[in-house]
gemmi code that builds the backbone of each chain (N, CA, C; Angstrom):
import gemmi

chains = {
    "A": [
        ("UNK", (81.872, -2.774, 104.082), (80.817, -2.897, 103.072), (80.116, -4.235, 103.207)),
        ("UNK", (78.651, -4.409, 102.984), (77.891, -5.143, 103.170), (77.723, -5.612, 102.065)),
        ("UNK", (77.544, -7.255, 102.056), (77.701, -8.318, 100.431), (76.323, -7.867, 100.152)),
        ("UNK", (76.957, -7.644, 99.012), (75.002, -7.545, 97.872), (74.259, -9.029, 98.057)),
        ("UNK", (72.991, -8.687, 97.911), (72.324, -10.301, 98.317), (71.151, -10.079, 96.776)),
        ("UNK", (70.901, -11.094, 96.658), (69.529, -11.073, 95.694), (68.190, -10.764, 96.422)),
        ("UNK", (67.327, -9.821, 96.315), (66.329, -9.472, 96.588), (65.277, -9.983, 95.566)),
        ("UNK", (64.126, -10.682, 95.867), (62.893, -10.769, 94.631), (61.859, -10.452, 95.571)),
        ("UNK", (60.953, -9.520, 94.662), (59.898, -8.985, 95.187), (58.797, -9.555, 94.414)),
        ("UNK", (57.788, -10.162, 94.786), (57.055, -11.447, 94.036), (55.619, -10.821, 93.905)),
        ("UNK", (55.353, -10.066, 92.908), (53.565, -9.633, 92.877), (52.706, -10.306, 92.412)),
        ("UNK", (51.654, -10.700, 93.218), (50.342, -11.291, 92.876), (49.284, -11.042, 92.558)),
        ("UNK", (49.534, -9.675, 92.748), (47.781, -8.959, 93.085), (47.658, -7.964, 92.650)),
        ("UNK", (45.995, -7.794, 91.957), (46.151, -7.222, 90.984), (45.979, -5.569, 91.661)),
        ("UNK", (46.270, -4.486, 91.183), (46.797, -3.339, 91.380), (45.589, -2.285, 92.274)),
        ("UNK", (44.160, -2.592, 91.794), (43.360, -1.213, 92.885), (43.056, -1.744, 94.303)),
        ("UNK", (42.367, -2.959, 94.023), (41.390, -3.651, 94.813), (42.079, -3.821, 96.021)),
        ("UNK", (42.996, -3.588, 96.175), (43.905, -3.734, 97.859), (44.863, -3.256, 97.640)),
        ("UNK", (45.733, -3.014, 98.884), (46.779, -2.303, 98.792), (48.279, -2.347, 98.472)),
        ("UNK", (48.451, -4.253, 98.181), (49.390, -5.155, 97.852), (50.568, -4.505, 96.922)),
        ("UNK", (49.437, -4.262, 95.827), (50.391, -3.556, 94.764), (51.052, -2.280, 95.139)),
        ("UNK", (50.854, -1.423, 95.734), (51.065, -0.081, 95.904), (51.896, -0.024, 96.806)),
        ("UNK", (52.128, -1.200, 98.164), (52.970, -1.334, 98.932), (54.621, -2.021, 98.347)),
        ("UNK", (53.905, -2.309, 97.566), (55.257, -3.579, 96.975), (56.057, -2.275, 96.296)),
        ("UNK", (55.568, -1.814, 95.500), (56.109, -0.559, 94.827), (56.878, 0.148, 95.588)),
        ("UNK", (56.063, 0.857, 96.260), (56.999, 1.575, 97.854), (58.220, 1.082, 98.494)),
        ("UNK", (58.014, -0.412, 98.595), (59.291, -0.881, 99.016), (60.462, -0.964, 98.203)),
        ("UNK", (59.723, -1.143, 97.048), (60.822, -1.551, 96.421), (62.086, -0.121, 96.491)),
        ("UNK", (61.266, 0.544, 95.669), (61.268, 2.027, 95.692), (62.777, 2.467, 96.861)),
        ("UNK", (62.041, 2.389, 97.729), (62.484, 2.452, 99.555), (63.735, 1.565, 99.779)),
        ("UNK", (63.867, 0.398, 98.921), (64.828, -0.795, 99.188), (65.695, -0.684, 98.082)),
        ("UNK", (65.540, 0.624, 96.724), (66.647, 0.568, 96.300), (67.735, 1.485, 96.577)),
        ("UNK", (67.589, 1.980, 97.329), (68.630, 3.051, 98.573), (69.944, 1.886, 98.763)),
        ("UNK", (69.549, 0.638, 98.890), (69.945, -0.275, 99.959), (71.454, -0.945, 98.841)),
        ("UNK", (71.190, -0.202, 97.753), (71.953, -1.201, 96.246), (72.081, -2.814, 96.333)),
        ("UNK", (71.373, -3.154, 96.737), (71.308, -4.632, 96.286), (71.163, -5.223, 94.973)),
        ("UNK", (70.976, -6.414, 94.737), (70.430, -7.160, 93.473), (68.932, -7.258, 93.604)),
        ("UNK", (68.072, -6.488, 93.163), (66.876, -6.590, 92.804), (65.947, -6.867, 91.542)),
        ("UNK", (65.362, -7.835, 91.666), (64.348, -8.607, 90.342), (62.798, -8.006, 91.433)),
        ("UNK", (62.147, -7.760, 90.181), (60.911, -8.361, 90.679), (59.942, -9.622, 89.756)),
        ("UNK", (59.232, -10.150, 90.464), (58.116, -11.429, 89.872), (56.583, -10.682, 89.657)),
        ("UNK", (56.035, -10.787, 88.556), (54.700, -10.941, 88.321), (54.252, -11.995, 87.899)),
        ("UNK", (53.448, -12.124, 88.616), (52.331, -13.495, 88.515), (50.743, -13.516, 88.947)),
        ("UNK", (50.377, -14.681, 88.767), (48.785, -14.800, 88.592), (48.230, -13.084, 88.900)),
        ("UNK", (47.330, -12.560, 89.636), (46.645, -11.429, 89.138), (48.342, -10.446, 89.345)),
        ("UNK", (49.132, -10.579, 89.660), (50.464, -9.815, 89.389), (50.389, -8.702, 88.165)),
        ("UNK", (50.434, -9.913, 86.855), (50.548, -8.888, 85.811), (49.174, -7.666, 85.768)),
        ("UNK", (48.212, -7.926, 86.024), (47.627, -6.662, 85.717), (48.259, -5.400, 86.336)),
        ("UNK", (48.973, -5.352, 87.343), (49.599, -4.301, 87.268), (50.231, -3.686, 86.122)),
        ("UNK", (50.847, -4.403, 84.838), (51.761, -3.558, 84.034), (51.218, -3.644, 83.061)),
        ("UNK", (49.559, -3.489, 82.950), (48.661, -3.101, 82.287), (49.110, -1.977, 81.612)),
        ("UNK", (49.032, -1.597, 80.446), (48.896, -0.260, 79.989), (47.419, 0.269, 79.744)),
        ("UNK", (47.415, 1.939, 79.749), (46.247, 2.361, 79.827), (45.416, 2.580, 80.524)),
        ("UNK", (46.036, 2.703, 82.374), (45.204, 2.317, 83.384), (44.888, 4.042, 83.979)),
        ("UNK", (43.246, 3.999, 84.147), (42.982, 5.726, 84.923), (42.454, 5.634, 85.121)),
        ("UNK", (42.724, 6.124, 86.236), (42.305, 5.761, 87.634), (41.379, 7.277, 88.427)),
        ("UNK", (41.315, 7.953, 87.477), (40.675, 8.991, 87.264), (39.262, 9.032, 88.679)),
        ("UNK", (38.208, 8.137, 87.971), (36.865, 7.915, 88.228), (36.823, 6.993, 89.697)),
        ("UNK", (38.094, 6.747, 89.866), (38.029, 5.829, 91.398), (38.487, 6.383, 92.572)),
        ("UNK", (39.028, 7.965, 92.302), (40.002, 8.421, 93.646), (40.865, 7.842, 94.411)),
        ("UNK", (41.874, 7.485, 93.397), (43.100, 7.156, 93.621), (44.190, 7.253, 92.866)),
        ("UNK", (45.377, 7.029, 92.951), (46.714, 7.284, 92.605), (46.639, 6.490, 91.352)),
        ("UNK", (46.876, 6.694, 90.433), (47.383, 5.516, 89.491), (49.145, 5.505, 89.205)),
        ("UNK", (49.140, 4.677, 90.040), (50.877, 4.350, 90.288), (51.228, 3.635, 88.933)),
        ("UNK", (51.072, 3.377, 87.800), (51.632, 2.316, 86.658), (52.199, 2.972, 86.456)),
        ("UNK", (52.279, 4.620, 85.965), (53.585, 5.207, 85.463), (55.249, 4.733, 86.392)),
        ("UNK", (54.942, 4.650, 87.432), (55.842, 4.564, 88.187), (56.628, 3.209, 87.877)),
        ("UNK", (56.363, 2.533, 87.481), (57.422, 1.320, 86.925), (58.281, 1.697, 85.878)),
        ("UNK", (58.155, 2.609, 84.959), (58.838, 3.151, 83.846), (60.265, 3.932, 84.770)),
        ("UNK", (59.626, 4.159, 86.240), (60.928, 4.870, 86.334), (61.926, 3.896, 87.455)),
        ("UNK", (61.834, 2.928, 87.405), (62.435, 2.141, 88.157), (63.946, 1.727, 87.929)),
        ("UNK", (63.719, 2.071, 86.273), (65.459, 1.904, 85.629), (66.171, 3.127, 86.361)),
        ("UNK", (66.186, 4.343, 86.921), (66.712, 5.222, 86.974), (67.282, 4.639, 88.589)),
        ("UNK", (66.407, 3.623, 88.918), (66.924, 3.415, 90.802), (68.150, 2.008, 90.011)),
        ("UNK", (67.977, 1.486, 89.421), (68.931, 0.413, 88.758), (67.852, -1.357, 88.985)),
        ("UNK", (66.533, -0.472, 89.392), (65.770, -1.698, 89.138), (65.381, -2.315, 87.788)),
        ("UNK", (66.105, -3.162, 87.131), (65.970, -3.150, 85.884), (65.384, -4.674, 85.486)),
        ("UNK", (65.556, -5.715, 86.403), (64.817, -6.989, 86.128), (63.459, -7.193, 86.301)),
        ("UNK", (62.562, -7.253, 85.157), (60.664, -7.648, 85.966), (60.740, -8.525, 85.162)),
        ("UNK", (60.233, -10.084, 85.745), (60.237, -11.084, 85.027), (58.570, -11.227, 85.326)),
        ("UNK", (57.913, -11.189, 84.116), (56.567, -11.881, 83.662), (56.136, -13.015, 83.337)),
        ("UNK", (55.572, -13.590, 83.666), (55.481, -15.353, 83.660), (54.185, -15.077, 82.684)),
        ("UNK", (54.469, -16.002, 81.812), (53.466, -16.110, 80.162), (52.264, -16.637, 80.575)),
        ("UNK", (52.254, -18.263, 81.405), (50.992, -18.734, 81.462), (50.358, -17.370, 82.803)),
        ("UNK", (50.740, -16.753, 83.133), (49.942, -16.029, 84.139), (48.955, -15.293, 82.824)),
        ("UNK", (49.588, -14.604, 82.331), (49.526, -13.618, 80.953), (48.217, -14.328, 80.241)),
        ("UNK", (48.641, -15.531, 79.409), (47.510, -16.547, 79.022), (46.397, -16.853, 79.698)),
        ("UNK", (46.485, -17.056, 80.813), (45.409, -17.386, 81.586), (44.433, -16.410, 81.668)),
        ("UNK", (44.765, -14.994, 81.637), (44.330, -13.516, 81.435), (43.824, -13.089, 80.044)),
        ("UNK", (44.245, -13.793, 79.405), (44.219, -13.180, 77.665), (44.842, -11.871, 77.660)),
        ("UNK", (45.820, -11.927, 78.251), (46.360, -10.800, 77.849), (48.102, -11.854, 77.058)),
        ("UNK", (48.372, -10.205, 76.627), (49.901, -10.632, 75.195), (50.792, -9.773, 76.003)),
        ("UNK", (52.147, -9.785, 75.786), (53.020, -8.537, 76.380), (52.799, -7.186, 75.530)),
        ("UNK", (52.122, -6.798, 74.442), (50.934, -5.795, 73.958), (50.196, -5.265, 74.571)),
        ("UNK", (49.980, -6.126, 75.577), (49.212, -5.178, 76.739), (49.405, -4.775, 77.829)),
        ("UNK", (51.243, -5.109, 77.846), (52.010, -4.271, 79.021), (52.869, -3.036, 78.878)),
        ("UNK", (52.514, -2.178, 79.191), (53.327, -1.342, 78.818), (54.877, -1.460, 78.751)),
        ("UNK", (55.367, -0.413, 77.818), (56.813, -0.562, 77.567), (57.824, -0.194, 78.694)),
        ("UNK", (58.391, -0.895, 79.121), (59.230, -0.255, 80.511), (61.019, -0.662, 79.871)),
        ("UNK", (62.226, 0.252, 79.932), (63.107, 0.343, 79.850), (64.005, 0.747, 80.362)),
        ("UNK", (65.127, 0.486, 80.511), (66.117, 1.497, 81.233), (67.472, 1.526, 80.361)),
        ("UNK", (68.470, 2.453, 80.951), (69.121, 2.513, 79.814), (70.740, 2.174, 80.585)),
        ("UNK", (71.475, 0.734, 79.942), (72.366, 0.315, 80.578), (73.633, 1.085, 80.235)),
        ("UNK", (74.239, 1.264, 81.731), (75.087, 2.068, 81.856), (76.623, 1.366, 81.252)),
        ("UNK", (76.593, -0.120, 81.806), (77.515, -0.534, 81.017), (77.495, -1.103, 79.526)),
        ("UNK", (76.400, -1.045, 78.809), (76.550, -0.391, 77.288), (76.358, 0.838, 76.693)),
        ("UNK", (76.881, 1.929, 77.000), (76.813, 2.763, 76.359), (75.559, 3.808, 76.515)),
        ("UNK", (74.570, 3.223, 77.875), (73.240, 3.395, 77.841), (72.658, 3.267, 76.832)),
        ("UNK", (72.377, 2.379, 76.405), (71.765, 1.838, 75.151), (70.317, 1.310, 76.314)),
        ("UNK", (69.304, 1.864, 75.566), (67.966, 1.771, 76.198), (67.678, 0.138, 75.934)),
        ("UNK", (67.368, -0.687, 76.708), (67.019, -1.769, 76.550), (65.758, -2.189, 77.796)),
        ("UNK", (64.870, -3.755, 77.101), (63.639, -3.832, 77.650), (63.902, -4.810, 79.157)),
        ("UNK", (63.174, -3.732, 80.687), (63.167, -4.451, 81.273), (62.449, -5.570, 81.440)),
        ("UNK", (61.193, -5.747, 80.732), (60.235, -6.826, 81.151), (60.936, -7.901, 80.013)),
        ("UNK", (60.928, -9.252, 80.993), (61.605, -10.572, 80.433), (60.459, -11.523, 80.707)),
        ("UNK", (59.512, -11.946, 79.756), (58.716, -12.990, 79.818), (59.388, -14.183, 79.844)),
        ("UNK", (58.770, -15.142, 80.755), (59.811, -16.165, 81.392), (58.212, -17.171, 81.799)),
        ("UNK", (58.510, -18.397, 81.740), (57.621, -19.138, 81.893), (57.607, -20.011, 83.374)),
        ("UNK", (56.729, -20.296, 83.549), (56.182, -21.009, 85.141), (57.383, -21.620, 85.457)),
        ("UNK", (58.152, -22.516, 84.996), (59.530, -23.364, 85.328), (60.535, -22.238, 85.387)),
        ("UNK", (60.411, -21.315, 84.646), (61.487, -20.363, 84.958), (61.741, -19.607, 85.848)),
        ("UNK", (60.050, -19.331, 86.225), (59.945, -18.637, 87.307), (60.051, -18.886, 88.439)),
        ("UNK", (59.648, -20.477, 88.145), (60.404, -21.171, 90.486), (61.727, -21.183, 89.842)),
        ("UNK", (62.407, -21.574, 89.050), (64.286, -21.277, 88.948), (64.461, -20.109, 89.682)),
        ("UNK", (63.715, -18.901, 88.682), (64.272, -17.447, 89.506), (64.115, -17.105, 91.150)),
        ("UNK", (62.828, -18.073, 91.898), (62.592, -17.736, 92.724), (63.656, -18.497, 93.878)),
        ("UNK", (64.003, -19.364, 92.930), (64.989, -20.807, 93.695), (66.415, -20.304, 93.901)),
        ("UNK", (66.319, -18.865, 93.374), (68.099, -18.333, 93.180), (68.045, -17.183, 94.066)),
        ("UNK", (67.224, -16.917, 94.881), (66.958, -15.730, 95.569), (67.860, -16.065, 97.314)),
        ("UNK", (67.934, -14.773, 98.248), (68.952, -14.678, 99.379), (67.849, -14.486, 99.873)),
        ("UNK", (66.628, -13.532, 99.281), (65.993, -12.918, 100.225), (64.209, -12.804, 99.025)),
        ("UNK", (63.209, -13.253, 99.343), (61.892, -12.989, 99.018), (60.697, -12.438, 99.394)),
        ("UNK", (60.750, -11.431, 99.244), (59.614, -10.383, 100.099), (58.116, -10.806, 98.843)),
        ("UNK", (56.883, -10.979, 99.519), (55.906, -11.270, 99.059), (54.788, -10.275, 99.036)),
        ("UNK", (53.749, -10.278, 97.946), (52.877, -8.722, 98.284), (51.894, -9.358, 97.182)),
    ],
    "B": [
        ("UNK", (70.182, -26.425, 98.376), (69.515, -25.068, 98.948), (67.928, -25.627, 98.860)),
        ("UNK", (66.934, -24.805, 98.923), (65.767, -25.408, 99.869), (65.117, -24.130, 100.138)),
        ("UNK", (63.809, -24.080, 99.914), (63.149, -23.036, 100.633), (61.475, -23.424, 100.870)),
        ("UNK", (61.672, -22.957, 101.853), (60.319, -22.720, 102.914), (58.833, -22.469, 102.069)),
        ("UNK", (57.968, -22.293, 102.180), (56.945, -21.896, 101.439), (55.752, -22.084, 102.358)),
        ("UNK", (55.103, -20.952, 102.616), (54.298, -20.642, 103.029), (52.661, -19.883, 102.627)),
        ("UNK", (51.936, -20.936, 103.042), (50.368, -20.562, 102.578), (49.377, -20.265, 103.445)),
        ("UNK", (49.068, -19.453, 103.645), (47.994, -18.790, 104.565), (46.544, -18.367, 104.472)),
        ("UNK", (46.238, -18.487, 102.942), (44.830, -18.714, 102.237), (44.333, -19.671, 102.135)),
        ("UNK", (43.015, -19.585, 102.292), (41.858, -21.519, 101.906), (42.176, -21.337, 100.322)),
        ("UNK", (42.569, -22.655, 100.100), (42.773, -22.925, 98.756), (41.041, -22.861, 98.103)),
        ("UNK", (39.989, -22.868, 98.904), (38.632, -22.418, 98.009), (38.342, -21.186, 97.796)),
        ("UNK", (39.365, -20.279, 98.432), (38.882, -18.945, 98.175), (40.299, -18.298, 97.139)),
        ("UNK", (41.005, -18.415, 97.508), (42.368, -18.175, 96.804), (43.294, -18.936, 95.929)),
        ("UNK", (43.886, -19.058, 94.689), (44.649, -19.126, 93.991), (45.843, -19.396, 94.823)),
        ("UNK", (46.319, -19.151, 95.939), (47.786, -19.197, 96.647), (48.432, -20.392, 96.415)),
        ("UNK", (47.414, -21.427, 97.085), (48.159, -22.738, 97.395), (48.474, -23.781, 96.006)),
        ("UNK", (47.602, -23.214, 95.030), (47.473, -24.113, 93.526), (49.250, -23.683, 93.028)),
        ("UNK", (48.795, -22.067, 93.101), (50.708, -21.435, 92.274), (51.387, -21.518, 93.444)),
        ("UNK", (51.668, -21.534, 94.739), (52.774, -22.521, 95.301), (52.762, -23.731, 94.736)),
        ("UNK", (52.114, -24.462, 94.469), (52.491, -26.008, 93.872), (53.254, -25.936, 92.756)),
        ("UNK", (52.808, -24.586, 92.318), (53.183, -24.884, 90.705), (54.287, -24.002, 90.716)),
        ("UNK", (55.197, -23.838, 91.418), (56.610, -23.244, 91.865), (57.258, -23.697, 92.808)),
        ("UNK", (56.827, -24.469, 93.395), (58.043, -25.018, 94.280), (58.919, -26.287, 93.482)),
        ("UNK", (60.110, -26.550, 93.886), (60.831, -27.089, 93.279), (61.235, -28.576, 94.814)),
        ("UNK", (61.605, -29.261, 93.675), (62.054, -30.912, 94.943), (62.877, -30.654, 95.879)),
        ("UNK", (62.691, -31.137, 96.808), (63.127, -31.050, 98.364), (62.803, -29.640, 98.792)),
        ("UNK", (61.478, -29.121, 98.586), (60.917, -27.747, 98.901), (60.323, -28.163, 100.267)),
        ("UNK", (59.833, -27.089, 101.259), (58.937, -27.564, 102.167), (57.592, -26.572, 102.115)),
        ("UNK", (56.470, -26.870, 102.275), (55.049, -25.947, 102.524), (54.737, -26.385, 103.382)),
        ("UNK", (54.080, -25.105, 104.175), (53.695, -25.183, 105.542), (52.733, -24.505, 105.592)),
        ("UNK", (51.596, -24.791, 105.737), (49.707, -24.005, 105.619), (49.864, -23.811, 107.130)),
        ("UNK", (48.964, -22.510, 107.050), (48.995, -21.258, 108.108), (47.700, -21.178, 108.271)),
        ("UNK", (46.995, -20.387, 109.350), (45.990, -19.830, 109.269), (45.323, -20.629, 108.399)),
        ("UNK", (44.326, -19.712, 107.845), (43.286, -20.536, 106.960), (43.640, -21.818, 105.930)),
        ("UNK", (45.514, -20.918, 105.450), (45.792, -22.068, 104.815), (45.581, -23.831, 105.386)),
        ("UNK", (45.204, -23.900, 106.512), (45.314, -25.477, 106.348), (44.332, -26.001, 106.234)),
        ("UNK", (43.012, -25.346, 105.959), (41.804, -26.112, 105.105), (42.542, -26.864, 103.511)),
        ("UNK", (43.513, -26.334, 103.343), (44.551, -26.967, 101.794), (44.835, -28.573, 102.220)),
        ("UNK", (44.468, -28.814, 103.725), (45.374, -30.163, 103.754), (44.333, -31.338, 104.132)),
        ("UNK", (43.196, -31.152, 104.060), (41.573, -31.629, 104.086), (41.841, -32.876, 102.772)),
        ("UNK", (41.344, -33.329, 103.222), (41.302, -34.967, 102.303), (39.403, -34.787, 101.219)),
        ("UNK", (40.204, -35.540, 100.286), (38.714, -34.997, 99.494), (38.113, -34.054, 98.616)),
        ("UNK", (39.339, -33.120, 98.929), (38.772, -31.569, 98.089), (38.789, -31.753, 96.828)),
        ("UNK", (38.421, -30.340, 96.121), (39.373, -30.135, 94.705), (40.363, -30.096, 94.569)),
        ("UNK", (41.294, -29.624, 95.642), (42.764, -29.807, 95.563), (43.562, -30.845, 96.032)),
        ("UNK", (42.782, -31.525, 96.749), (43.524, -33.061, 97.563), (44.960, -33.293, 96.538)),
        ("UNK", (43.860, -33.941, 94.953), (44.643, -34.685, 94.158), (46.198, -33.729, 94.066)),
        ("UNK", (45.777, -32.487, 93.779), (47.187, -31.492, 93.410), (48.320, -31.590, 94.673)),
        ("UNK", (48.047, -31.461, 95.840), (48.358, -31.360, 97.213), (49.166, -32.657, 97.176)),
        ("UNK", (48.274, -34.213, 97.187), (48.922, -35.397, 97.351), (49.725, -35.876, 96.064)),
        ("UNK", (49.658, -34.874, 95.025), (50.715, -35.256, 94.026), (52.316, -34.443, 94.214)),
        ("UNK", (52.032, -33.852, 95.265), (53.593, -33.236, 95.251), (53.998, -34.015, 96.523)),
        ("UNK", (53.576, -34.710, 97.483), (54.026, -35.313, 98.395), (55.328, -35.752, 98.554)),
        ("UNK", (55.034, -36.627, 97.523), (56.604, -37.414, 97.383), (58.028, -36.536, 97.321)),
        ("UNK", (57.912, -35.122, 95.881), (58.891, -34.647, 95.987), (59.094, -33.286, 96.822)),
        ("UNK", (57.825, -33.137, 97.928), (57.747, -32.323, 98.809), (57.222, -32.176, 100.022)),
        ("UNK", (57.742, -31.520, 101.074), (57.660, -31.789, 102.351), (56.508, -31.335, 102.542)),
        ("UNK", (55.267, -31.450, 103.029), (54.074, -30.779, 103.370), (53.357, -30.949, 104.894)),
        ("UNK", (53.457, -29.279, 105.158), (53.347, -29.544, 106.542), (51.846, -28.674, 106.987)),
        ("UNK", (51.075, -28.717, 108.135), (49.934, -28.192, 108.657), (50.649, -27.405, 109.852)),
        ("UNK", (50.152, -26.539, 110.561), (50.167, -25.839, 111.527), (49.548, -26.223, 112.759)),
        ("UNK", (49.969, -27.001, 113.515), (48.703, -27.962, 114.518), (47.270, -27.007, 114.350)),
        ("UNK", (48.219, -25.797, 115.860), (47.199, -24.989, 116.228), (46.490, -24.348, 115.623)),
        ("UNK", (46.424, -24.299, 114.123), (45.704, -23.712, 113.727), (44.687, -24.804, 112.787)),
        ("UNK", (45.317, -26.087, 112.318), (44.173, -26.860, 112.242), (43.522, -27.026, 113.924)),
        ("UNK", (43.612, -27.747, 114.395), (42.969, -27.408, 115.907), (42.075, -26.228, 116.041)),
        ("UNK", (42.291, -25.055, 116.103), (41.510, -24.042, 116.091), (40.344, -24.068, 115.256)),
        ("UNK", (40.459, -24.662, 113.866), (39.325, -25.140, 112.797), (38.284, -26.302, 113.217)),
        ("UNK", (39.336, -26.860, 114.305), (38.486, -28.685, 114.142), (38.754, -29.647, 113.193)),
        ("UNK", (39.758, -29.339, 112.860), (40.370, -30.296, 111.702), (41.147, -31.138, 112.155)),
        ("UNK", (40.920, -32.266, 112.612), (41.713, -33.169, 113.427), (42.562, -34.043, 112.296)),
        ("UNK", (43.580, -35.077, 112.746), (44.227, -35.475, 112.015), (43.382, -36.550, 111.102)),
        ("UNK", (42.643, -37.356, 111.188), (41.889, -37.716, 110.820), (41.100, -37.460, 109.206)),
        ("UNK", (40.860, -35.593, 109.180), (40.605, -35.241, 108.409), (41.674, -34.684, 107.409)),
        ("UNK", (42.956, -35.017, 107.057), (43.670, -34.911, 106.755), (44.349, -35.277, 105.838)),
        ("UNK", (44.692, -35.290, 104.512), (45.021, -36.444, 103.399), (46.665, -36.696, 103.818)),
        ("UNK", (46.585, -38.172, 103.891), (48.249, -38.722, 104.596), (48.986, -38.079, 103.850)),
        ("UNK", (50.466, -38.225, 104.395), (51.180, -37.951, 103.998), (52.028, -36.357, 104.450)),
        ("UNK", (50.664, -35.594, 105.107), (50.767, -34.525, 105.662), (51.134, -34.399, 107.054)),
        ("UNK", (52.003, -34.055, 107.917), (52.772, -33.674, 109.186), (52.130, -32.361, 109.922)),
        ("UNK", (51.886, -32.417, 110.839), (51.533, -31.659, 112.028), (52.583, -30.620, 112.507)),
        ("UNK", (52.783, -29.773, 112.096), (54.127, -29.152, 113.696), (53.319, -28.268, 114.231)),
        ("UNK", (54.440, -27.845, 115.498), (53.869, -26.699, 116.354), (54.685, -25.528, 115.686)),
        ("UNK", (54.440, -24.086, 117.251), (54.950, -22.960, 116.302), (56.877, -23.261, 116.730)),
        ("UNK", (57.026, -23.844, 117.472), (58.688, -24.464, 117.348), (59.278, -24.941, 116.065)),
        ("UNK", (58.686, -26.169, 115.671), (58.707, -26.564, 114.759), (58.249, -25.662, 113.269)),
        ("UNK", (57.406, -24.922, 113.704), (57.504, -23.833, 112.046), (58.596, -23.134, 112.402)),
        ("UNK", (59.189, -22.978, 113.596), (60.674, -21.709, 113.953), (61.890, -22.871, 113.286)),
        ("UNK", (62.215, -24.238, 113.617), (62.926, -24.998, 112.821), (62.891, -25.363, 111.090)),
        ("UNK", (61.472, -25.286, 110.659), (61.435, -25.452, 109.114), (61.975, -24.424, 108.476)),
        ("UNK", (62.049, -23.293, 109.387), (62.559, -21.927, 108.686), (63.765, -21.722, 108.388)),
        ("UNK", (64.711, -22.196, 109.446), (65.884, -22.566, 110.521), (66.079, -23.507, 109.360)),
        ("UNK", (65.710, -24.519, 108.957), (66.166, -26.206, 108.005), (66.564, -25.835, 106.642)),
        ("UNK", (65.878, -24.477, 106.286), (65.995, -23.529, 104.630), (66.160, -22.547, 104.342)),
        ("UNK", (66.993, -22.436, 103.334), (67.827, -21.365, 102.934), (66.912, -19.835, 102.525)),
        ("UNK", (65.704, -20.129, 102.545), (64.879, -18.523, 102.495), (63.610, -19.020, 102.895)),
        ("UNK", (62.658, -18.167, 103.088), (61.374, -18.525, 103.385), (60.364, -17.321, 102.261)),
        ("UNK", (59.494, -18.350, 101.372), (58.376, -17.352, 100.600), (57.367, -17.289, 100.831)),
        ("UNK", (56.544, -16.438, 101.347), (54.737, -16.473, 101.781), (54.279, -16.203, 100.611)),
        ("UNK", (52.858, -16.822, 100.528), (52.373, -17.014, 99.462), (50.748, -16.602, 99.908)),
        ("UNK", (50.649, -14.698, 99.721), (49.737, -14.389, 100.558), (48.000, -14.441, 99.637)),
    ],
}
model = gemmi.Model(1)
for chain_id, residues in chains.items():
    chain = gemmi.Chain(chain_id)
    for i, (resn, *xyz) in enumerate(residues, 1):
        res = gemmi.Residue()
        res.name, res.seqid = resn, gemmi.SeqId(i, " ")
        for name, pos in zip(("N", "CA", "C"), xyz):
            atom = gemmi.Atom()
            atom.name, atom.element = name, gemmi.Element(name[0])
            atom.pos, atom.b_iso = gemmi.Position(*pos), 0.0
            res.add_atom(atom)
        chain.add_residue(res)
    model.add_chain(chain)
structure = gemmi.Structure()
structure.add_model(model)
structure.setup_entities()
């Protein structure tokens, strides 16, 4: 058996306009086969991905946001949101959708994956990582 | 522990190189890539941000790819180091992960 390592997957960018977001997803997706320790990072245009309300209808394309809601079911359960990214946006965590999963070692008691965490917290988290894939 | 950090965007067109600054932690190293090393130009808007992490961070240029620009050392705010692509294979090699900062 192979040692679990920390994985952080670090998003920057915001979700149509290129393909950043949609790839990062995939991997992750793809990389939780692998059972590692996986977090992911949103930052500067990052958070608009976990926009709520996004349709994508009128642009001919996928609107992948549902797809973070199901990330608890792979055991991806850490998304850390950095506030001044958020601020800088005018956006509140009100305007991210609700994402949860439900922990197996309590009882599955549904609890919130998104952890707003601030700029210092966020090079800590990035400073504790084995492995940092960027997108 | 220690990690690498890597920038590959002109800090006039991209956000990259400002939030690497503003996440790397002491005894970090950055190393501008590609376009990134218009970031290491003396004078800019970002000089001041760039030459304020100096001290508690390693900051490095990519020869060949300043070279490829015409950015000789000259044009360069001190404090900033030259390597080749050996030397980006050792900074990698010197730290415990490496983050691009695309």
């Amino acid at each position: 058996m192979s040692e679990t390592k920390k994985f952080l997957y670090v998003n920057r960018k915001a979700p149509y306009g290129t393909i950043y977001a949609l790839e990062s997803l995939e991997v992750v997706l793809i990389g939780a086969a692998f059972e590692q320790d996986v977090s992911l990072a949103f930052l500067d245009d990052g958070v608009f991905q976990l926009t709520k309300g996004q349709d994508t209808g009128g642009i001919g394309v996928k609107n992948f946001s549902p797809t973070f809601r199901a990330l608890g079911d792979y055991e991806v359960t850490k998304l850390y949101v950095e506030k001044e990214s958020l601020a800088e946006r005018g956006l509140t965590e009100g305007d991210l959708q609700e994402i949860t999963f439900e922990d197996e070692d309590d009882d599955y008691e549904e609890k919130p994956s998104i952890h707003l965490v601030s700029r210092s917290e966020m090079a800590d988290i990035m400073a504790d990582q084995d492995v940092v894939l960027s997108f | 522990m220690s990690t690498l950090h890597t920038v590959n965007k002109s800090p006039f067109d991209s956000g990259s190189l400002v939030s690497c600054l503003n996440h790397c932690k002491d005894g970090d190293a950055v190393l501008m890539i590609e376009d990134g090393v218009y970031g290491g130009l003396s004078g800019t808007t970002v000089s001041d941000a760039v030459q304020g992490k100096t001290d508690a961070v390693d900051i490095f240029v990519l020869s060949p790819d300043a070279d490829a620009r015409g950015l000789n050392a000259g044009r360069m705010m001190a404090g900033i180091s030259g390597v080749d692509y050996d030397g980006f294979v050792e900074l990698v090699a010197q730290h415990d992960r490496t983050q691009a900062w695309l």
